[in-house]
N, C-alpha and C positions, 0 to 999 in steps of 0.2 A: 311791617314791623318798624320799629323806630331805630336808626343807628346810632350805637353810643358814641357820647359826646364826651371823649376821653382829658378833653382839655379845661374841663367844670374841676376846678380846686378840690379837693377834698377837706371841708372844715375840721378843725382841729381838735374838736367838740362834735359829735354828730348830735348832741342831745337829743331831745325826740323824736324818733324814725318813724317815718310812716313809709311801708313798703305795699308800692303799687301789683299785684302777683304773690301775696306773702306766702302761699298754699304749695308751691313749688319748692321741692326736695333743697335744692342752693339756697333761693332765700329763708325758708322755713329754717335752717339753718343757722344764717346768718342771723337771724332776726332772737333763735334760741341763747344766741353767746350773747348778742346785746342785752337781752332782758337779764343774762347772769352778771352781767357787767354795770347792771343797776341804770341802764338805759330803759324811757318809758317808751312803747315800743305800740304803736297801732298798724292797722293794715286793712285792706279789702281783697278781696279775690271770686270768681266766678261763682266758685263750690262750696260748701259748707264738709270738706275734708277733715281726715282722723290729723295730718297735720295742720289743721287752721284751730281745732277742739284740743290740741295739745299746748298747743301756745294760748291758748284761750284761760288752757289749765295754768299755765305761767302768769298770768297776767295781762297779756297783749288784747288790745280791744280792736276787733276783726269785722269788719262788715263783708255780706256778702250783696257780690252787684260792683259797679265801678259807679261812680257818682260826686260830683262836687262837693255834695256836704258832707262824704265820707273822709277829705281831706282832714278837718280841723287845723290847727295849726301848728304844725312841724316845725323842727330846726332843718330838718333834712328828709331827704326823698328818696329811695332806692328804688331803682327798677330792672327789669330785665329787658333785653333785647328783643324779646318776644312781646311786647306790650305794641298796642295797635298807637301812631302817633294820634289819631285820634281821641286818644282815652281822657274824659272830661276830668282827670283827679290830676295828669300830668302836664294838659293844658293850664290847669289853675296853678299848681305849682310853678312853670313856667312864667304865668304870667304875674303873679305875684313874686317872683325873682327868689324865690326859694331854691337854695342848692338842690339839684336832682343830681345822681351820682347814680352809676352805673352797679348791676353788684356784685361786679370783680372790682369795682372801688373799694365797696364797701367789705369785702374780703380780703384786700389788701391789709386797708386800716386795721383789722384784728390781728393780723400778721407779721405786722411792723413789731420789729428787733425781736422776730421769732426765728427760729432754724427751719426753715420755709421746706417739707417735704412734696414737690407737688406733682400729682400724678395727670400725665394728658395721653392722647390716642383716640382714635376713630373708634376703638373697642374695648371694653374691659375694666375699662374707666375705674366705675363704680365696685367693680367686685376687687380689684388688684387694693385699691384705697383701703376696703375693708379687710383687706386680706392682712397689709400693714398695719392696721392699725389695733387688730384683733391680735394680731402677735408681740407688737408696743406693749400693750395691758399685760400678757400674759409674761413677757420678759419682762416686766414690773416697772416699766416705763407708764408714767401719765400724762398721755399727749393729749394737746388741744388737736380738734379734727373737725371740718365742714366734708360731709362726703354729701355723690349724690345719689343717695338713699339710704333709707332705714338697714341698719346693720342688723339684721333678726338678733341676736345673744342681747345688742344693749339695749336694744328698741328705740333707738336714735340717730339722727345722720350728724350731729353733732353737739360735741361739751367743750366744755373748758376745762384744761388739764392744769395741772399743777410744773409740769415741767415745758421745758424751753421749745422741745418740739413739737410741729405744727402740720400736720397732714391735712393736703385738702385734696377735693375733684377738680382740675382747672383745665376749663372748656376751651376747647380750640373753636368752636362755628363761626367765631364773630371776631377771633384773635384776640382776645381779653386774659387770655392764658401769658401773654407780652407783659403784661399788668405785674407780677409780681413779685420779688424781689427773693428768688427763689435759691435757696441752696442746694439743695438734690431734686434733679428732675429725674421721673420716671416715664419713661415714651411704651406704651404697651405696644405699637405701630402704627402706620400711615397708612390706612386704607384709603382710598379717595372718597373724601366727601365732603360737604357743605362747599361745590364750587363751584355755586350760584355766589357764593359771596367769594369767593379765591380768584373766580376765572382760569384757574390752571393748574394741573398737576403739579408742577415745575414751583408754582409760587404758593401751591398747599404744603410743597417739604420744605421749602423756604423758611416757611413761617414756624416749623417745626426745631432748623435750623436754630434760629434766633431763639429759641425757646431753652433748648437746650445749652446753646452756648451763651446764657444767662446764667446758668447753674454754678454758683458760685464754689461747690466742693466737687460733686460728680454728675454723671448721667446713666443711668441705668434703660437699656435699649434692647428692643429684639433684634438677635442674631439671624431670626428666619423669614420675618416679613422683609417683602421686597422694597419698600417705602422707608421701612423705618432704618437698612440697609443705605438706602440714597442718601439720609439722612446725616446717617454717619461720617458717611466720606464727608460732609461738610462740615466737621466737627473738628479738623485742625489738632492742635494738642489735647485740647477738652481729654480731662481722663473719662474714660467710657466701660461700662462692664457692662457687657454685654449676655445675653440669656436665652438659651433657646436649642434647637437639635445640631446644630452648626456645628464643625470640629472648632475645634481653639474658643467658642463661647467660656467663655468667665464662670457661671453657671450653665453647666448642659447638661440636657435633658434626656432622657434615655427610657426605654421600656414602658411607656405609658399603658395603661391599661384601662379603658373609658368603656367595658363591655356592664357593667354593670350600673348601678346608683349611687356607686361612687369610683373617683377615679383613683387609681394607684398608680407611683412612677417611680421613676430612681433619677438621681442628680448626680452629679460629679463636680467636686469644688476641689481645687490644688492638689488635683489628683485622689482625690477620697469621696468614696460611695456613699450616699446617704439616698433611704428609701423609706417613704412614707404613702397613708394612704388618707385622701381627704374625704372629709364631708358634704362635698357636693359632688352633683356626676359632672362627665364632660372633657374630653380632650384640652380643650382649652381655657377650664380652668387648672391645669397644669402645669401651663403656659405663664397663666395670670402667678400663679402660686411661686413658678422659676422669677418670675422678675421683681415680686415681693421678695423673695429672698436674695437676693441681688445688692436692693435698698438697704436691708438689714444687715448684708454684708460689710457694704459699703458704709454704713454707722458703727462698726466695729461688734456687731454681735458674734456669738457662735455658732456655726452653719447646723451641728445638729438642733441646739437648743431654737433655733431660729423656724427651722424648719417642720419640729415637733410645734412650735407656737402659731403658725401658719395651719396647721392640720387641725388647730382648733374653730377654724373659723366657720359658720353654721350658713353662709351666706346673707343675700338681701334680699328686702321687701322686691317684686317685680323679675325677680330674676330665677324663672322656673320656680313661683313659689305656688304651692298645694294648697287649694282652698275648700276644698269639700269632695264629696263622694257620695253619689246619685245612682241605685240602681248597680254599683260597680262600676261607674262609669267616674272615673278622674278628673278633678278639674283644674287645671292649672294655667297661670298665667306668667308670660313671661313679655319684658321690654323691649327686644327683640326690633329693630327697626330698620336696618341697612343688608341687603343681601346677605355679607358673612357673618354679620352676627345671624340671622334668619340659619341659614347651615348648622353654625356653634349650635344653637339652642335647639334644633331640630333632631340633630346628630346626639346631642345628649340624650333629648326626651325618646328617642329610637330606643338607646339600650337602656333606657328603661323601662318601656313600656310591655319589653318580652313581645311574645306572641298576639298581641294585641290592635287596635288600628290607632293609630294617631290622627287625629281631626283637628285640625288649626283654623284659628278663626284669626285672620288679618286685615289690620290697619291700616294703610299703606300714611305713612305722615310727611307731609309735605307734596306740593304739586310739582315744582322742580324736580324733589328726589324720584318721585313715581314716573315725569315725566323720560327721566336721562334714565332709570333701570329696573324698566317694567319688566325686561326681558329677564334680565338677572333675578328679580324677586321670585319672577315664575319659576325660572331652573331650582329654586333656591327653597323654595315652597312646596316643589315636587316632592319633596323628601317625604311629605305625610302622604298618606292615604288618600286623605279626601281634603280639601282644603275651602273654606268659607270666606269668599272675598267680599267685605265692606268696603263702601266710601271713605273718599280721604280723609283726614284729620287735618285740619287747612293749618292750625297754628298762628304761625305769623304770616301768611301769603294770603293773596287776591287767589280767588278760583283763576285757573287756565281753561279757558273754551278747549272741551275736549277730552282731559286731561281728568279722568275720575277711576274708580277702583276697576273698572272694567278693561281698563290698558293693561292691568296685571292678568285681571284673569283670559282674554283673550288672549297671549303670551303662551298659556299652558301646552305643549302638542298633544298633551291627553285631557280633549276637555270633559271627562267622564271624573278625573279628578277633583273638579272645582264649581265651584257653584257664587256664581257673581249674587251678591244679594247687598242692595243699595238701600235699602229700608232698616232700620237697625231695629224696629221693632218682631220683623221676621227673621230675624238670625238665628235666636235663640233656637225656636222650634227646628229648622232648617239642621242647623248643627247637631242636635238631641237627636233627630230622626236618623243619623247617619252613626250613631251610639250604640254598640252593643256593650254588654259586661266586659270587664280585660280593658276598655279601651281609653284612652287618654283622651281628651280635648284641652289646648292649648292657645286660651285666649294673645294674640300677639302683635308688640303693637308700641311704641311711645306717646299715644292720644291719650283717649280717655277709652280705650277698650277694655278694661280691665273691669270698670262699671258694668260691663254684661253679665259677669260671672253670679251675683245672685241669679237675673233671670232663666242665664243655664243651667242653674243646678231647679232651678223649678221646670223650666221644658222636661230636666230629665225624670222628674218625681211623674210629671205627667204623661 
């Protein structure tokens, strides 16, 4: 992968963008606000995706493949940290001395003299963002928002609002989250991860630190992760509201109820009860739900009406979403990629599924992440029934000698639950053959696994 080059100016003008990876939830985003902001807006990417045929619908002229004459000539270049430095569209930019800008640059730039809401954390990311911003709309606020992913109700991960707030998803992997000139940060927790690029627990909450105590109004934190806990003690005066089952949290959490398809809880703010029940299943959307309201608090809303605006939200693209039904047999996909998110979404799709078996089909992404907690995926993968392990999803890494979907499932102590299957053309069947009626199957994964779910729901027709 390429490491951003944070000290590239960002022009004052980006005039026409050509975005190397345009197909990706962040950029596809970013790239949507430009094209509304009357910027001509081109791009290439691997895939011919439902987001590269949307922006297509906008105007944006999209090649698929990476190739030098897909460049044309740009005022500016955005990319992502995941682009291979080799890629022949950012060598030419380069060499032709065209600005290349990073695209938490480039989400900066949209952001400047906005009331900067911005959401980080190892987990949650995605769903706390929409959770915010689905309740903005509903308390009759119109915020501009880059999230990363499709918000099911708007079918968008991003517009342009009409009023001064700005909600985005801003990623810690690469520290690009340091990038923005943020008034409210929201930390969902510090679970450990990306520390192939950290090197260390210690300088992963670090960087947490500094995120937060860039927050120019508040910091909204959980009270019950152990990291995002570390975190705080390093937060000095920073005013902090905190969220979560803890005594004294700001927002606390109480009575959850995650046995069904959807979850029910009760909160406690300045000493007053409020209980709602949402739209999606899962203990820890709960969680996500107490720290959106938190934010909301913290902007001056009111805790019931904030809270009834929150229970409107329908969830995201990728996250436990329902894609067909074969035989009785369930098909669902979820983004799921770090041990405790693998639990969270495991643990949901449980009380859903009833009496039934749950069949996972996993991605493992990244050679690093698989290599440091093959152990942990497997404890964390037991939760289903049966479980189908694919090869990695390399991303932005060189293969590691050794290092393949097999470290996970060799991990399992019951290996009657798992079935290593390295060929992506045999999965399908494999998976279906392990399907009765009642039972769920849960493509899982932040690769491209999601792509499977036609061929699963035809295994299961057959």
């Amino acid at each position: 992968m390429i490491k951003p080059d944070f000290s590239q100016p960002v022009p004052q003008d980006l005039g026409t963008v050509h975005f190397i990876g345009i197909g990706g939830s962040g950029m596809s985003g970013i790239a949507r606000i430009l094209i509304g902001m009357g910027h001509k807006v081109t791009g290439s990417d691997l895939r011919d995706t439902s987001n590269v045929a949307a922006l297509r619908e906008l105007g944006a002229e999209i090649f698929i493949g990476h190739d030098e004459a897909h460049l044309g000539n740009p005022d500016t270049v955005v990319v992502t940290s995941a682009l291979w430095p080799t890629n022949p569209e950012y060598l030419l930019a380069k060499a032709r001395g065209i600005p290349v800008i990073h695209r938490s640059q480039a989400l900066a730039y949209l952001t400047t003299k906005k009331r900067l809401v911005a959401v980080a954390g190892a987990h949650g990311k995605t769903t706390s963002t929409g959770m915010i911003i689905t309740a903005l709309l509903e308390l009759g606020v119109d915020p501009n928002f880059v999230n990363g992913g499709v918000i099911a109700a708007l079918g968008a991960s991003a517009a342009a609002g009409k009023d001064d707030l700005f909600v985005i998803e801003a990623d810690e992997s690469d520290g690009s989250f340091l990038h923005y000139d943020t008034s409210i940060a929201l930390i969902t927790n510090v679970d450990p991860d990306h520390l192939d690029h950290y090197g260390s627990l210690e300088a992963f909450q670090a960087e947490f630190a500094k995120f937060a105590n860039n927050a120019k109004e508040f910091v909204a934190i959980s009270s019950d992760d152990a990291g995002a806990v570390a975190v705080t003690k390093l937060l000095g005066t920073k005013k902090v509201l905190t969220f979560g089952r803890a005594a004294g949290s700001f927002v606390r959490l109480s009575e959850i109820d995650a046995t069904g398809a959807r979850v029910a809880f009760t909160v406690e703010v300045a000493g007053q009860e409020y209980s709602t029940t949402l739209r999606v299943p899962g203990e820890h959307n709960a969680i996500n739900a107490a720290g959106a309201l938190a934010v909301l608090l913290g902007l001056g809303f009111d805790a019931a009406a904030s809270l009834e605006a929150i229970s409107t939200f329908g969830g995201t693209e990728r996250r436990f979403e329902l894609h067909g039904e074969r035989r009785g047999v369930s098909v669902y996909d979820d983004f799921a990629h770090h041990p405790t998110e693998v639990v969270a979404a495991l643990t949901a799709a449980r009380a859903v599924v009833g009496q039934g078996k749950l069949i996972t089909v996993f991605q493992p992404h990244l050679y690093s992440r698989t290599r440091l907690m093959h152990q942990e995926f497997a404890e964390a993968l037991a939760l289903s029934d049966q479980v189908v392990v694919l090869d990695i999803y390399a991303a932005r890494e060189d293969p590691e000698p050794g290092v393949t979907g097999a470290l996970v499932s060799d991990s399992f102590t019951d290996p009657t639950k798992v079935h290593y299957v390295p060929l992506w053309d045999d999965a399908p069947a494999v998976a279906a053959s392990l399907a009765s009626e009642g039972d769920f199957i849960v493509t899982m994964g932040c690769g491209d696994v999601y792509r499977m779910v036609p061929a699963l729901l035809e295994a299961l027709e057959h």
